[in-house]
SEFIZA-3560 file (N, C-alpha, C; in Angstrom, 3 decimals):
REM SEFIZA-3560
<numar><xx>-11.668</xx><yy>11.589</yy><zz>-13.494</zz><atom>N</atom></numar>
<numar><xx>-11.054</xx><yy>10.697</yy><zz>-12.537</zz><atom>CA</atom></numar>
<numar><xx>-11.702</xx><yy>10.883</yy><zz>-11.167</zz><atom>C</atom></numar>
<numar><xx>-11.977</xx><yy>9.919</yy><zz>-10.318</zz><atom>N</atom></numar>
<numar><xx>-12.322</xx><yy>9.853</yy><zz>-9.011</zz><atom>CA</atom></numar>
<numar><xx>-11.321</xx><yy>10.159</yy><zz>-8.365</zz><atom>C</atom></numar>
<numar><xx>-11.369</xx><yy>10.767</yy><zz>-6.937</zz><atom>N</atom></numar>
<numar><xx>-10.695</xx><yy>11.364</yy><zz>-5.857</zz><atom>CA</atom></numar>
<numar><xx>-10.133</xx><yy>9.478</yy><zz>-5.555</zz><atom>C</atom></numar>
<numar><xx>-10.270</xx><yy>8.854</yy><zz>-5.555</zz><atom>N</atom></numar>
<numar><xx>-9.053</xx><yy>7.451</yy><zz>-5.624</zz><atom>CA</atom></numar>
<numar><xx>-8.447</xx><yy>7.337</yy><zz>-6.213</zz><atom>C</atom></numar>
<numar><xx>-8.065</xx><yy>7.794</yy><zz>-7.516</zz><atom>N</atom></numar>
<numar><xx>-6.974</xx><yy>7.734</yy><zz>-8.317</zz><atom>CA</atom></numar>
<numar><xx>-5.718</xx><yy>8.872</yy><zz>-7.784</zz><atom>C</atom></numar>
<numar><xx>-6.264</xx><yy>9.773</yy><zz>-7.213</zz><atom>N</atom></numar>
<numar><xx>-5.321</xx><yy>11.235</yy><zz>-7.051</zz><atom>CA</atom></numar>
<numar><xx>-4.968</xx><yy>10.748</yy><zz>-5.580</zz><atom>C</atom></numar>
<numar><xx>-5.134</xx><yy>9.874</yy><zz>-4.654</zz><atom>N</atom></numar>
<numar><xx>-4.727</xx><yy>10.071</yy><zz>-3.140</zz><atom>CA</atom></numar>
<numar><xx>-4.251</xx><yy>8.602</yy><zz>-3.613</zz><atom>C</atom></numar>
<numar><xx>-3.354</xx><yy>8.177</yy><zz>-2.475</zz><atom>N</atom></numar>
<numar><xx>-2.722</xx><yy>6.946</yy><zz>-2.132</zz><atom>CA</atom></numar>
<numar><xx>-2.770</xx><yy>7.162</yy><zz>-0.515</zz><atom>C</atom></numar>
<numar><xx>-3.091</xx><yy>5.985</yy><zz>0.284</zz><atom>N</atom></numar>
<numar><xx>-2.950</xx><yy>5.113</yy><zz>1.409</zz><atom>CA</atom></numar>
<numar><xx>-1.687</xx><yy>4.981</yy><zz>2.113</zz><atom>C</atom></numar>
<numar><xx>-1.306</xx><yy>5.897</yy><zz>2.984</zz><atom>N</atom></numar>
<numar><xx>0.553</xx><yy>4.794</yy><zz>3.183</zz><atom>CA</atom></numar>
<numar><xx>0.358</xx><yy>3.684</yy><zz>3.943</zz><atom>C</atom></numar>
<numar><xx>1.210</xx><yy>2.616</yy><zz>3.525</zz><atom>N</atom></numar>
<numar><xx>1.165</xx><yy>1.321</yy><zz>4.219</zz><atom>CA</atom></numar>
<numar><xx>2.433</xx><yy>0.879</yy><zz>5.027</zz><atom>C</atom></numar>
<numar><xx>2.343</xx><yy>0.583</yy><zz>6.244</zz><atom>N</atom></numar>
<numar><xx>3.613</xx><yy>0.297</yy><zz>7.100</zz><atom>CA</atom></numar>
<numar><xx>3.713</xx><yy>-1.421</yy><zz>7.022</zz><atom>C</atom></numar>
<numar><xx>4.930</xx><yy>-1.709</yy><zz>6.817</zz><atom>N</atom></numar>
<numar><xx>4.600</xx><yy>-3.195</yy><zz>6.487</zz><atom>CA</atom></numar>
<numar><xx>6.363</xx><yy>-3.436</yy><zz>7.398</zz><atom>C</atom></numar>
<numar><xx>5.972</xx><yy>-4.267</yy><zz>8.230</zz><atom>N</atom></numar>
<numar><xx>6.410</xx><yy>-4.768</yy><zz>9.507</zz><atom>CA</atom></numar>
<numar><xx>6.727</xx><yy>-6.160</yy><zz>9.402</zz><atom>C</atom></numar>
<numar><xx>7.757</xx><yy>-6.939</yy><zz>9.668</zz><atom>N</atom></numar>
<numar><xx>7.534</xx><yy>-8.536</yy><zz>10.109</zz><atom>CA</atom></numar>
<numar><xx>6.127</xx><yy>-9.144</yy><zz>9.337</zz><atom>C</atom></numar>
<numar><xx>5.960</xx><yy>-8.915</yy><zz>8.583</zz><atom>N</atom></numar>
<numar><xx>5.553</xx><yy>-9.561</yy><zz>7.076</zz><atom>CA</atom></numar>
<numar><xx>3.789</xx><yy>-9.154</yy><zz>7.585</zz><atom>C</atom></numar>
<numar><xx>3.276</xx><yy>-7.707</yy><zz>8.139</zz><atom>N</atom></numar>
<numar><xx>2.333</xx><yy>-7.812</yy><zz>8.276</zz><atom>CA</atom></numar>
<numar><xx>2.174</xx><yy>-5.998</yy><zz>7.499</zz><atom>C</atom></numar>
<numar><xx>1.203</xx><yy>-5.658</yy><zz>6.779</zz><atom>N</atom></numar>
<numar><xx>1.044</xx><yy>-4.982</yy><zz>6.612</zz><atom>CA</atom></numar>
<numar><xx>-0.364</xx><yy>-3.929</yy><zz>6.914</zz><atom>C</atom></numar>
<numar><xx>0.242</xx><yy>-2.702</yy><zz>7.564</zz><atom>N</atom></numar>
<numar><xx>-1.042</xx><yy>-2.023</yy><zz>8.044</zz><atom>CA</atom></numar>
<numar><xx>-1.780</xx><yy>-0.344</yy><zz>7.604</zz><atom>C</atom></numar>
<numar><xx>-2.178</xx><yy>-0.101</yy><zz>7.575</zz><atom>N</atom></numar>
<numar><xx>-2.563</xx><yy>1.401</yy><zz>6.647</zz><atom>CA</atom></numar>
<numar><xx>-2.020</xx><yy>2.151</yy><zz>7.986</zz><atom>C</atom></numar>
<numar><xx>-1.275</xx><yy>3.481</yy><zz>7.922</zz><atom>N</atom></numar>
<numar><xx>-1.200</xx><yy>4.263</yy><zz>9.055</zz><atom>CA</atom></numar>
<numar><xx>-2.435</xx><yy>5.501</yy><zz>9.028</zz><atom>C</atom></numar>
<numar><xx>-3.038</xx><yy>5.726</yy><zz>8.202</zz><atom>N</atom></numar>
<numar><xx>-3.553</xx><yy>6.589</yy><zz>8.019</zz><atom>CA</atom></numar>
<numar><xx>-3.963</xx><yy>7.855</yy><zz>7.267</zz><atom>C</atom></numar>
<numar><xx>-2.460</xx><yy>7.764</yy><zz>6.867</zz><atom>N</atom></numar>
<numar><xx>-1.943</xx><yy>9.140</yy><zz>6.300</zz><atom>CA</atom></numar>
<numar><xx>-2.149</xx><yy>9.119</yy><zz>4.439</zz><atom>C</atom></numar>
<numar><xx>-3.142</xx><yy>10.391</yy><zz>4.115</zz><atom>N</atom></numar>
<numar><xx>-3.461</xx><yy>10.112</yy><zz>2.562</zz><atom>CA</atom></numar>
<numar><xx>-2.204</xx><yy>11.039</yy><zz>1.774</zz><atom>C</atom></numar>
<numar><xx>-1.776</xx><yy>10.060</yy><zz>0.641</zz><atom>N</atom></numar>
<numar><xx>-0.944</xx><yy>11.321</yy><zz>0.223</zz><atom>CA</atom></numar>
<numar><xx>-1.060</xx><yy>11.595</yy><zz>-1.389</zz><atom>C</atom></numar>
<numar><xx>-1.012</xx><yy>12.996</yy><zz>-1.657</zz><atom>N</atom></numar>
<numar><xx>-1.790</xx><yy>13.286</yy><zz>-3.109</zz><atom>CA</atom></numar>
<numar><xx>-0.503</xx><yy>12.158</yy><zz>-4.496</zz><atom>C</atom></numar>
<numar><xx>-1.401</xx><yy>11.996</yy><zz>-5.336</zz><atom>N</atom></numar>
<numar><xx>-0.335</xx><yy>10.711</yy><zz>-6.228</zz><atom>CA</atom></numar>
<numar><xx>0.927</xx><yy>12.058</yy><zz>-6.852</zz><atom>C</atom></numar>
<numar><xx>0.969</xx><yy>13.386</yy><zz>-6.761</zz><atom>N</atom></numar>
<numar><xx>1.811</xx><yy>13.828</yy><zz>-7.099</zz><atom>CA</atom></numar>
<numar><xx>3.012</xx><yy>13.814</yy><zz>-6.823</zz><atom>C</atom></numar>
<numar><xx>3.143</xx><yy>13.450</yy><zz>-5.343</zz><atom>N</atom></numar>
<numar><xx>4.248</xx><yy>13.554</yy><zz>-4.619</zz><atom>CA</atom></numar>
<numar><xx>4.784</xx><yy>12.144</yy><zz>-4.382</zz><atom>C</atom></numar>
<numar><xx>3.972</xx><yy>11.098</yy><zz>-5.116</zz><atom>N</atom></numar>
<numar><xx>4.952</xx><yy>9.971</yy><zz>-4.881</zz><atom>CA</atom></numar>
<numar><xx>5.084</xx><yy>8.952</yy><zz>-6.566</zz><atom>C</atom></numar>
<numar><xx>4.481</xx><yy>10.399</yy><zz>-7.092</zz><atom>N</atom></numar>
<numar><xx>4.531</xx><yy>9.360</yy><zz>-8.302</zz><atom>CA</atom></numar>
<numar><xx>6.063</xx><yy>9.130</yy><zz>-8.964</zz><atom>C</atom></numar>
<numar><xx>7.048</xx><yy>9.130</yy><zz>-8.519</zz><atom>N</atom></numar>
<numar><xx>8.139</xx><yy>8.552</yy><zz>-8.909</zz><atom>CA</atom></numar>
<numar><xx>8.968</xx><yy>7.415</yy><zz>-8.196</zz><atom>C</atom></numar>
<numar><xx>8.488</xx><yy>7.503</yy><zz>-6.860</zz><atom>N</atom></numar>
<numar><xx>8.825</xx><yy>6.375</yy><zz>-5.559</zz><atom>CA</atom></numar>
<numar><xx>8.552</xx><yy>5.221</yy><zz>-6.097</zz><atom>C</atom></numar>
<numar><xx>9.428</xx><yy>4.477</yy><zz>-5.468</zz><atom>N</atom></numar>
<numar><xx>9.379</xx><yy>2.626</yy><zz>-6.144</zz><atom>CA</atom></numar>
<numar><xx>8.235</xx><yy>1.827</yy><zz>-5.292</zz><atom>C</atom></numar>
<numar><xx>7.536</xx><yy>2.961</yy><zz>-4.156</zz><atom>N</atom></numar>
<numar><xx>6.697</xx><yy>2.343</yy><zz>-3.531</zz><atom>CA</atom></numar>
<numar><xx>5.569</xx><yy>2.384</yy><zz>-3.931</zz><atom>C</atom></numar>
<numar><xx>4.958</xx><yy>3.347</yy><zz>-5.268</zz><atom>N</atom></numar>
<numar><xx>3.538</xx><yy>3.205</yy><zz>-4.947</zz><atom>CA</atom></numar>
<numar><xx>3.019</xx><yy>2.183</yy><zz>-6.287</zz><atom>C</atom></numar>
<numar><xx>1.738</xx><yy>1.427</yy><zz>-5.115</zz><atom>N</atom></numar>
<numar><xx>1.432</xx><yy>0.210</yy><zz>-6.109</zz><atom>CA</atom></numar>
<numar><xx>0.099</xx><yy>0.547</yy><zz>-6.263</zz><atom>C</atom></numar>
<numar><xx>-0.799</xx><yy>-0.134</yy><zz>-6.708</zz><atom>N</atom></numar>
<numar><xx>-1.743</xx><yy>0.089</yy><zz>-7.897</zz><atom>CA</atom></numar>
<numar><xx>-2.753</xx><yy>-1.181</yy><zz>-7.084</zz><atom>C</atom></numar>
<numar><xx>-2.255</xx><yy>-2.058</yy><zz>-6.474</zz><atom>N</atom></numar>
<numar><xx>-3.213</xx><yy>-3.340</yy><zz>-5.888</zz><atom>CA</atom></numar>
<numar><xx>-2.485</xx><yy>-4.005</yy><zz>-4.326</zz><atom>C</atom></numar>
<numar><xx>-3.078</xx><yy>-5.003</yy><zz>-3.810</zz><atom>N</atom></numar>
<numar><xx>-2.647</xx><yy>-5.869</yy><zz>-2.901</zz><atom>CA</atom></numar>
<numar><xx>-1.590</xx><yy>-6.448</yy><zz>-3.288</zz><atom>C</atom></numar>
<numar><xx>-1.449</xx><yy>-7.312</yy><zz>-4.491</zz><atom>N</atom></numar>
<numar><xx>-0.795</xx><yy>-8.253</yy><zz>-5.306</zz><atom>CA</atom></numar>
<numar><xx>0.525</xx><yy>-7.069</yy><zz>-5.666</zz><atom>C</atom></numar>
<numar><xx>0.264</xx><yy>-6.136</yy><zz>-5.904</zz><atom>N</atom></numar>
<numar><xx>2.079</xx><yy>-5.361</yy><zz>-6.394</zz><atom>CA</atom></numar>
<numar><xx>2.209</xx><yy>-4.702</yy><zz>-5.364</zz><atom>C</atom></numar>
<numar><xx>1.390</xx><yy>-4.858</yy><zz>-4.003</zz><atom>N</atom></numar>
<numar><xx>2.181</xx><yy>-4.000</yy><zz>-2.939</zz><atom>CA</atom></numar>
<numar><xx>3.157</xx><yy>-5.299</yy><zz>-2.304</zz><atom>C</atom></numar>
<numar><xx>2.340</xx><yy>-6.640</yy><zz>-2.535</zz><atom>N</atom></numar>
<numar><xx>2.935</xx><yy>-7.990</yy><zz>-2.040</zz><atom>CA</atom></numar>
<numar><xx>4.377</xx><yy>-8.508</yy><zz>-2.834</zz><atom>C</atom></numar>
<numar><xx>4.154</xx><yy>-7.924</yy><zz>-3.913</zz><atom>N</atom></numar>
<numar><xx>5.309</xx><yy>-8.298</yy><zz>-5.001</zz><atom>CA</atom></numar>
<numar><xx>6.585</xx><yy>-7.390</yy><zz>-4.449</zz><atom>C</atom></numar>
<numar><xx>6.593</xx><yy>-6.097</yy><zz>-4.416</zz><atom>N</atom></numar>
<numar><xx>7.197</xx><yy>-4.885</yy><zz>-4.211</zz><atom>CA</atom></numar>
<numar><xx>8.118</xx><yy>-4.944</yy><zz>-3.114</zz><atom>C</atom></numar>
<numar><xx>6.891</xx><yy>-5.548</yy><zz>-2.035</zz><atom>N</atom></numar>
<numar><xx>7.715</xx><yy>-5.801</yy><zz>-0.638</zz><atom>CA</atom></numar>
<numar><xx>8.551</xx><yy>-7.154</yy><zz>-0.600</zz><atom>C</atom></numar>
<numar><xx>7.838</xx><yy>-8.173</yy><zz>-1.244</zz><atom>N</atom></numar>
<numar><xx>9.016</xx><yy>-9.620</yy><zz>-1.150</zz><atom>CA</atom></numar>
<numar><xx>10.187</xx><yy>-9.066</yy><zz>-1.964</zz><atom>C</atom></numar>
<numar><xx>9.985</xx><yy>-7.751</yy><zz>-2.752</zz><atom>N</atom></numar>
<numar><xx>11.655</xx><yy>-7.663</yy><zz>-3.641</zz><atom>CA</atom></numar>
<numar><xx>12.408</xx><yy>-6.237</yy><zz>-2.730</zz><atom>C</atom></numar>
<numar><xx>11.558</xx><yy>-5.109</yy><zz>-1.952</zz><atom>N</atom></numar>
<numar><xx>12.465</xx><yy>-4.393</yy><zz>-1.524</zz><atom>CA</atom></numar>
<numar><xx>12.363</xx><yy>-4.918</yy><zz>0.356</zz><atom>C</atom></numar>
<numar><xx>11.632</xx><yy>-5.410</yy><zz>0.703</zz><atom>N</atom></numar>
<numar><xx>11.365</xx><yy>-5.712</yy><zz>1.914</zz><atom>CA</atom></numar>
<numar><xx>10.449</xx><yy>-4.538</yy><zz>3.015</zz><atom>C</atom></numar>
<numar><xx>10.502</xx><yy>-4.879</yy><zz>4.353</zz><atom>N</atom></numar>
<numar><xx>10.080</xx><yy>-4.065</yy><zz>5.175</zz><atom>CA</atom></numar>
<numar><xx>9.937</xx><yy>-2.232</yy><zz>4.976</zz><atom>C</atom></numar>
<numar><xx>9.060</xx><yy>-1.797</yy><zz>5.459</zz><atom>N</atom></numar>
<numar><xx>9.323</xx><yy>-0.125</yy><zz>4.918</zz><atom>CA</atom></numar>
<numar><xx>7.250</xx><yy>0.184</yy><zz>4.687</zz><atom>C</atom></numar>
<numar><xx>7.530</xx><yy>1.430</yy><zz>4.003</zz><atom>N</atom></numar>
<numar><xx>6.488</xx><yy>2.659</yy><zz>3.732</zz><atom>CA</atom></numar>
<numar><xx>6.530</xx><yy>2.265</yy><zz>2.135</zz><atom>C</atom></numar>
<numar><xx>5.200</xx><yy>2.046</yy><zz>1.978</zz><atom>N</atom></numar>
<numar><xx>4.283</xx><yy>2.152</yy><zz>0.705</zz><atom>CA</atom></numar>
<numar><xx>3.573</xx><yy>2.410</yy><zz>0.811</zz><atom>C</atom></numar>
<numar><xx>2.629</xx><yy>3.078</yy><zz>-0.798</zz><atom>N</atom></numar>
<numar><xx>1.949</xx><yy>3.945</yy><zz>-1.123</zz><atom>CA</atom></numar>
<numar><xx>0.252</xx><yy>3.202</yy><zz>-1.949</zz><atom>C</atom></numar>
<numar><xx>0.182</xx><yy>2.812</yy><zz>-1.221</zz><atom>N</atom></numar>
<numar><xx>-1.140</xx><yy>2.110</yy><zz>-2.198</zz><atom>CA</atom></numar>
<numar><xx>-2.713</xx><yy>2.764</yy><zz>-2.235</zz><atom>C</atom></numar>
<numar><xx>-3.268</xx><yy>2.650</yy><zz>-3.972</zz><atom>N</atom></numar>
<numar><xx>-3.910</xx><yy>3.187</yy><zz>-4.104</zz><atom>CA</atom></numar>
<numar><xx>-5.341</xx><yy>3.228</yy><zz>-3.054</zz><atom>C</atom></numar>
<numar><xx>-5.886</xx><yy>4.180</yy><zz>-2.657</zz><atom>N</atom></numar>
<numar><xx>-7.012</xx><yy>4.490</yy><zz>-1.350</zz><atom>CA</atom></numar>
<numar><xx>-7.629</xx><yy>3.290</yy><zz>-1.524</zz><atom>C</atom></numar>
<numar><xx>-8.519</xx><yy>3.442</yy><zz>-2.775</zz><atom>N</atom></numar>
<numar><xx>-9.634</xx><yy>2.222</yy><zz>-2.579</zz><atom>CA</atom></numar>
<numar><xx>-8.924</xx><yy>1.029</yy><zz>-2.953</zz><atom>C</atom></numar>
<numar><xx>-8.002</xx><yy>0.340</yy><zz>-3.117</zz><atom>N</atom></numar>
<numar><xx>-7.479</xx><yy>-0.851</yy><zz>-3.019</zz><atom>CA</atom></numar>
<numar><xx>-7.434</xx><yy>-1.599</yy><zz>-1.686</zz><atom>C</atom></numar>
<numar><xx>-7.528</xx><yy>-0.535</yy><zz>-0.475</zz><atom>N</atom></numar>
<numar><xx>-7.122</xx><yy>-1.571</yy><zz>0.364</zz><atom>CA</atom></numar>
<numar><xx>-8.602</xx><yy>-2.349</yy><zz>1.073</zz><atom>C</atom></numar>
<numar><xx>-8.520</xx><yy>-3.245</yy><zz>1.401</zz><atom>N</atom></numar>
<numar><xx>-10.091</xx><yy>-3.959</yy><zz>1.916</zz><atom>CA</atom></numar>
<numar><xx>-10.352</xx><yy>-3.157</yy><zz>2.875</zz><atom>C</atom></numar>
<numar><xx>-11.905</xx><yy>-3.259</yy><zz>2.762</zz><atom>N</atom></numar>
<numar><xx>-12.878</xx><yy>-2.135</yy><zz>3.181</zz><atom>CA</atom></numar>
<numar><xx>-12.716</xx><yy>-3.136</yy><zz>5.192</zz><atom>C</atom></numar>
<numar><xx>-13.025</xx><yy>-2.727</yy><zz>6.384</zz><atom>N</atom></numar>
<numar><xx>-13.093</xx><yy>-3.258</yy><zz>7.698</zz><atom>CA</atom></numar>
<numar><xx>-11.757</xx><yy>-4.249</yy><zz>7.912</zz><atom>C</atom></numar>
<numar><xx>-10.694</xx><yy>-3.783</yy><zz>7.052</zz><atom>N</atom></numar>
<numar><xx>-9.311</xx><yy>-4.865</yy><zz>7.495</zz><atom>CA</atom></numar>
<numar><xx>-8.384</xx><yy>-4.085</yy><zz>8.181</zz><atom>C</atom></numar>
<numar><xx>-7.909</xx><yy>-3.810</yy><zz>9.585</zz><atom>N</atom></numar>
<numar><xx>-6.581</xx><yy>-3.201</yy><zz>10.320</zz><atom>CA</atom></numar>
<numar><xx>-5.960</xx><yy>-3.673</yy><zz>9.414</zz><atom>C</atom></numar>
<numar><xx>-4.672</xx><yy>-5.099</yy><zz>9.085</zz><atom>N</atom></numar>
<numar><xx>-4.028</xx><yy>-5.701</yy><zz>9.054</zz><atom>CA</atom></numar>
<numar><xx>-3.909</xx><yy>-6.312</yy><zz>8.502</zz><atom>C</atom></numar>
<numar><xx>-3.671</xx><yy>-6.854</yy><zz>7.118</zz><atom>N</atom></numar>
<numar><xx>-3.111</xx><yy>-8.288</yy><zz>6.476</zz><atom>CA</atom></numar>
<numar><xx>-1.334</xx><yy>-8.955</yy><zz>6.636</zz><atom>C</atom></numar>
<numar><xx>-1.668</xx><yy>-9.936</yy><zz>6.783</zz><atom>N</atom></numar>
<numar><xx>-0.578</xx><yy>-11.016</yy><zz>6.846</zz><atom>CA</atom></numar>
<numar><xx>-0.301</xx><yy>-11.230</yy><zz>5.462</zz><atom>C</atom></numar>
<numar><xx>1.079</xx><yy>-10.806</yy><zz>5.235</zz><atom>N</atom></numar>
<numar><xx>1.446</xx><yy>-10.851</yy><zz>3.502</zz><atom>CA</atom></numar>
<numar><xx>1.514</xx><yy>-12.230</yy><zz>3.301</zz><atom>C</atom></numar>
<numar><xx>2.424</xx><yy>-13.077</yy><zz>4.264</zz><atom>N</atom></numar>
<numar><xx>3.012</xx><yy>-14.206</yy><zz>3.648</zz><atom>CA</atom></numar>
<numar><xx>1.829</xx><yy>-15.490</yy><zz>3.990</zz><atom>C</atom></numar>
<numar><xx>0.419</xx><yy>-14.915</yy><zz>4.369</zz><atom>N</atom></numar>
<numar><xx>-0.647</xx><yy>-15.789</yy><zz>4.325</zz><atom>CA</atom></numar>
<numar><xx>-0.996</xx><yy>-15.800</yy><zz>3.245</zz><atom>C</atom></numar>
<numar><xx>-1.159</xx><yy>-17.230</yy><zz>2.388</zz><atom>N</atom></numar>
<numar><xx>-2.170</xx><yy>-17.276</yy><zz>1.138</zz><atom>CA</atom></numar>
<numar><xx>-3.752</xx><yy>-16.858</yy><zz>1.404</zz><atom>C</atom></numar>
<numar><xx>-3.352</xx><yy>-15.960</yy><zz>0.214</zz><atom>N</atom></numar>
<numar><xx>-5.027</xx><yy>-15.359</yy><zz>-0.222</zz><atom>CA</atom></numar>
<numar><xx>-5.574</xx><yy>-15.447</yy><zz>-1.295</zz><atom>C</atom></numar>
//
């Protein structure tokens, strides 16, 4: 396994915008949380069903030079 499968991304997702804070966290410690997703598309799913908050998405999922995506913009 690659060192992307074992870390997750936390994602702060705000007024329907979502942003990486920085912080890597090993998949051990959140592998039971309802937050951690696997893509863009189930971090987008996850949040239209629990709303605003901290998720866990996998490192290399998130786009490479993006601060910020706008969830409720079609992509």
């Amino acid at each position: 396994m690659t060192k992307a499968n074992h870390s997750f991304e936390e994602i702060h997702i705000f007024d329907n915008v979502a942003q990486p804070t920085g912080n890597l966290v090993d998949r051990s410690i959140i592998r039971q949380r309802r937050g951690a997703c696997r893509s863009i598309t189930e971090l987008t799913a996850k949040w239209r069903r629990f709303g605003d908050g901290y998720y866990y998405l996998i490192a290399s999922a998130w786009p490479v030079d993006t601060p910020s995506l706008d969830l409720r913009k079609p992509w």
